[in-house]
C-alpha positions in Angstrom: -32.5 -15.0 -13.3 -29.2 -14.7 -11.5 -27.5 -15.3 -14.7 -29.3 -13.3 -16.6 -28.6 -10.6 -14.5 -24.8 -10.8 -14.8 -24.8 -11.0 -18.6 -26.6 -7.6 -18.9 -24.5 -5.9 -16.4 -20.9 -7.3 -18.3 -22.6 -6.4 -21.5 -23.3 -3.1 -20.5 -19.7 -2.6 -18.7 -18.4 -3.9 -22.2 -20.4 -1.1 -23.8 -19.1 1.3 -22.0 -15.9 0.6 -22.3 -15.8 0.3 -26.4 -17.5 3.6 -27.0 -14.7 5.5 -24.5 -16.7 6.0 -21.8 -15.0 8.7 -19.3 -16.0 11.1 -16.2 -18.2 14.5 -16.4 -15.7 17.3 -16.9 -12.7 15.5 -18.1 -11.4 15.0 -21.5 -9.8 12.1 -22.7 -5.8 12.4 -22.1 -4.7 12.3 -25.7 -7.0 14.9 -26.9 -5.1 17.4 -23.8 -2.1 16.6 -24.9 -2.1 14.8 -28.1 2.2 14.9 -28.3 4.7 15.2 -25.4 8.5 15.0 -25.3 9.7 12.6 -22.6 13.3 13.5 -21.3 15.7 12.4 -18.1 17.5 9.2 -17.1 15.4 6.9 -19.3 17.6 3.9 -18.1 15.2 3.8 -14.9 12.1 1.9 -14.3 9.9 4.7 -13.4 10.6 6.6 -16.6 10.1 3.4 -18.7 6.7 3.0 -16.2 5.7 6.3 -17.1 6.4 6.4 -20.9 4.1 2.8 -21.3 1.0 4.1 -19.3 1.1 7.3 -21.4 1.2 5.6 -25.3 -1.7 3.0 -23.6 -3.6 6.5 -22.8 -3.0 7.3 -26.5 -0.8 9.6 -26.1 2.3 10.3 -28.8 5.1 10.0 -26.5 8.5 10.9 -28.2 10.9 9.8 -25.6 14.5 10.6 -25.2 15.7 6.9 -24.9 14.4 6.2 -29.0 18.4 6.1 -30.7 15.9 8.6 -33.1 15.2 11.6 -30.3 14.3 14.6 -31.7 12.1 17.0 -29.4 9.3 18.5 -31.1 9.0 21.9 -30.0 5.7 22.7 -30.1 4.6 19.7 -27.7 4.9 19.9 -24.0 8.2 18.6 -22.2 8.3 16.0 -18.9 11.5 15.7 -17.6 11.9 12.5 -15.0 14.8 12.6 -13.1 15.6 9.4 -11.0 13.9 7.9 -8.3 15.1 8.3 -4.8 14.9 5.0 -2.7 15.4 5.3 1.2 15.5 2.8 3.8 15.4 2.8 7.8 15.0 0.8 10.5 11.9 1.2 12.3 12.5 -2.4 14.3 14.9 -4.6 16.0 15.1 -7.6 18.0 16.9 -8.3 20.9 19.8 -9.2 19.3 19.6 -5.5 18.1 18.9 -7.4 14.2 16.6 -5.3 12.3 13.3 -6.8 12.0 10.9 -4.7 9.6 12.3 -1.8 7.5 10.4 1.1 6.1 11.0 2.3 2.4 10.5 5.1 0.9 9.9 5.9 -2.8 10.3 9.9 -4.0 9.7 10.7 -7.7 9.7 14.0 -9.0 9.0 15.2 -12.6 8.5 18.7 -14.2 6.1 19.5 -16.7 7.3 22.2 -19.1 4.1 23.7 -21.1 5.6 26.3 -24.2 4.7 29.8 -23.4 4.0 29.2 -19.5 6.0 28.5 -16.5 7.2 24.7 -15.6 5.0 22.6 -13.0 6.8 20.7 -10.8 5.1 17.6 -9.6 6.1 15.1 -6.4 5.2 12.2 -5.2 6.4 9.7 -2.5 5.0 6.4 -0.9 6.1 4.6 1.9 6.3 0.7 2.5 7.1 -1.4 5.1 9.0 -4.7 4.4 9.7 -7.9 7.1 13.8 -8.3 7.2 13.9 -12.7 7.7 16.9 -13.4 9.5 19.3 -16.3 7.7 17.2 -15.4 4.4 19.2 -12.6 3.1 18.1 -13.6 -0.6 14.6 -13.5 -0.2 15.1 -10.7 2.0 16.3 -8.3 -0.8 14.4 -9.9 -3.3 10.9 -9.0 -1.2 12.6 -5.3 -1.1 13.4 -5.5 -5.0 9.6 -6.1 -5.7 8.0 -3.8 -3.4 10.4 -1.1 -4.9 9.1 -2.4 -8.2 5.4 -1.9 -7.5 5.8 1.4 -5.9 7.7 3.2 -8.8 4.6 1.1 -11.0 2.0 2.6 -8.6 3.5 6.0 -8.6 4.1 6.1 -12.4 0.1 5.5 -13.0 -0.4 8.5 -10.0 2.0 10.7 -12.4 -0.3 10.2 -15.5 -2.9 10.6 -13.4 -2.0 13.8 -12.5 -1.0 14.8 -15.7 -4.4 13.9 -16.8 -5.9 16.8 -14.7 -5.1 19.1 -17.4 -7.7 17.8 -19.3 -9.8 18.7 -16.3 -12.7 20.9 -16.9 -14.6 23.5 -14.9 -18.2 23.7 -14.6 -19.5 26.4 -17.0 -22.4 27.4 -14.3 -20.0 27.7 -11.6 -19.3 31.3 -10.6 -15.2 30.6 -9.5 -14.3 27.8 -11.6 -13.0 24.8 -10.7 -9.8 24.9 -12.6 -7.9 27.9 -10.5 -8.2 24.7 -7.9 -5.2 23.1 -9.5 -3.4 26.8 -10.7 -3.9 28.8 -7.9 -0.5 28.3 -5.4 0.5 31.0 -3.1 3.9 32.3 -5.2 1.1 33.3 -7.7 -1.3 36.2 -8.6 -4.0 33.5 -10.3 -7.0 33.9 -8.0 -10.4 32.0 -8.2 -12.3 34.8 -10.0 -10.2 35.0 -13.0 -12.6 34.5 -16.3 -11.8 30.8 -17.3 -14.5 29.1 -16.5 -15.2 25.7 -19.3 -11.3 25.9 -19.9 -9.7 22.8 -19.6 -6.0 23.5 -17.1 -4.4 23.7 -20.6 -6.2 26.0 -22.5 -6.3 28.0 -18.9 -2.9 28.1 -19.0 -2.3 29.3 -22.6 -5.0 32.0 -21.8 -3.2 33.1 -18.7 0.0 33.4 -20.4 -1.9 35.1 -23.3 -3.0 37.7 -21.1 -0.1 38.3 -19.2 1.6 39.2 -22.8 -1.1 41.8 -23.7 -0.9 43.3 -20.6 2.7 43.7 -19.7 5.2 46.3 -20.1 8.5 46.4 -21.3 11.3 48.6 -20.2 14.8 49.5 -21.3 18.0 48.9 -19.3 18.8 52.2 -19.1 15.2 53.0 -17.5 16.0 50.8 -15.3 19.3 52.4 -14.2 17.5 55.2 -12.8 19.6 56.2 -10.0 19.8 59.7 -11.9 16.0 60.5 -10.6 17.0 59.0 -7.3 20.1 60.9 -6.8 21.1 64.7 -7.5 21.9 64.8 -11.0 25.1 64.4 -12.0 26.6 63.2 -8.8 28.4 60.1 -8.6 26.3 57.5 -6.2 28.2 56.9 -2.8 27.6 54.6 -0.1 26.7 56.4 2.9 29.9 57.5 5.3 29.3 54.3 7.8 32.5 53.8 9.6 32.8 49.6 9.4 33.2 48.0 12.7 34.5 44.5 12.5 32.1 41.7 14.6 35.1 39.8 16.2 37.4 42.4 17.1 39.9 42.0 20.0 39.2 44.9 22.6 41.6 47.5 22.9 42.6 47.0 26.8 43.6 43.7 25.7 47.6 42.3 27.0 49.0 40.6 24.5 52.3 40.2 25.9 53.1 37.0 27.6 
């Protein structure tokens, strides 16, 4: 019975896995973003990382370390600059020899949507590592894989993310759920703006699509306007401020030795 019982359930996680099986309100990854440039220092692990877990999401990556780049201009941008790798002491023995070292992994990559502002996205994690006195090889080879699996765990984070704009909200919902990934406090994008069933993508096209429509244009000479500021046709002045200088010697001062 037992047996049984574990057949059905693999058959059924095998089922759901061929037929593409993913959560409520998210679309598959290459249907968001079907294309995307890749840029950056492509000679690093967590760009390679990063490039491999996208094409196995589907996605057409055209990456800047092909001897064939050329960007395709319609499709999104990621630029991933290098990782940055610190390392500190957190203890010693009595011999004032460190004994366990923390290290800490920083990526950083920006995501550059055409027709919208760039999204800047940053991640770090923190490891701790056992130094072993009189093993200095296998000292710096247990750093060289735990640096390794970081920038591999943080790569799959990254796509993750990136996933989110295929994020949707729920049509039923008054404030939809998508100004929970826009909404930042450098911008004017609040909860009850009208996207509601958007995926972050096509949100972010709509926003920008509105903020065209409904923007002004000026010349630069309504810009100079220091005519209706001003009486006209005078010559702006600064105001007649005598300038008094911060570290000036006082005037009873003897400078005769």
């Amino acid at each position: 019975m037992k047996i049984t019982r574990v057949t059905v359930i693999a058959a059924l996680s095998l089922l759901l896995g061929a037929c593409g099986f993913h959560l409520p309100h998210q679309e598959n990854l290459a249907t968001t973003l079907p294309r995307l440039n890749v840029e950056g220092d492509y000679h690093e692990d967590f760009y390679k990382y990063v490039v491999q877990k996208l094409r196995l999401a589907g996605v057409e990556v055209i990456s800047e370390s092909s001897s064939s780049y050329q960007k395709y201009e319609n499709a999104p941008t990621l630029m991933i600059p290098a990782p940055h790798v610190t390392e500190e002491v957190v203890a010693v023995d009595s011999m004032a020899q460190a004994l366990e070292n923390n290290i800490r992994v920083s990526v950083s990559a920006t995501l550059s949507v055409p027709g919208n502002r760039p999204m800047l996205m940053r991640n770090s994690l923190t490891r701790s590592v056992l130094n072993k006195s009189g093993f200095a090889l296998a000292s710096q080879t247990e750093k060289d894989t735990v640096i390794d699996e970081t920038l591999d765990e943080l790569a799959a984070q990254m796509v993750l993310r990136i996933g989110y704009l295929g994020r949707q909200s729920d049509p039923t919902d008054v404030a939809p759920q998508v100004t929970e990934l826009l909404e930042n406090e450098d911008s004017d994008y609040r909860a009850d703006s009208p996207y509601a069933g958007m995926t972050v993508m096509e949100a972010l096209k709509s926003q920008d699509a509105s903020e065209r429509a409904s923007g002004t244009q000026v010349t630069l000479d309504e810009l100079n306007n220091h005519s209706q500021v001003l009486d006209e046709g005078k010559t702006p002045v600064l105001p007649p401020v005598a300038p008094v200088l911060t570290h000036e010697a006082p005037a009873d001062l003897d400078t005769e030795m």
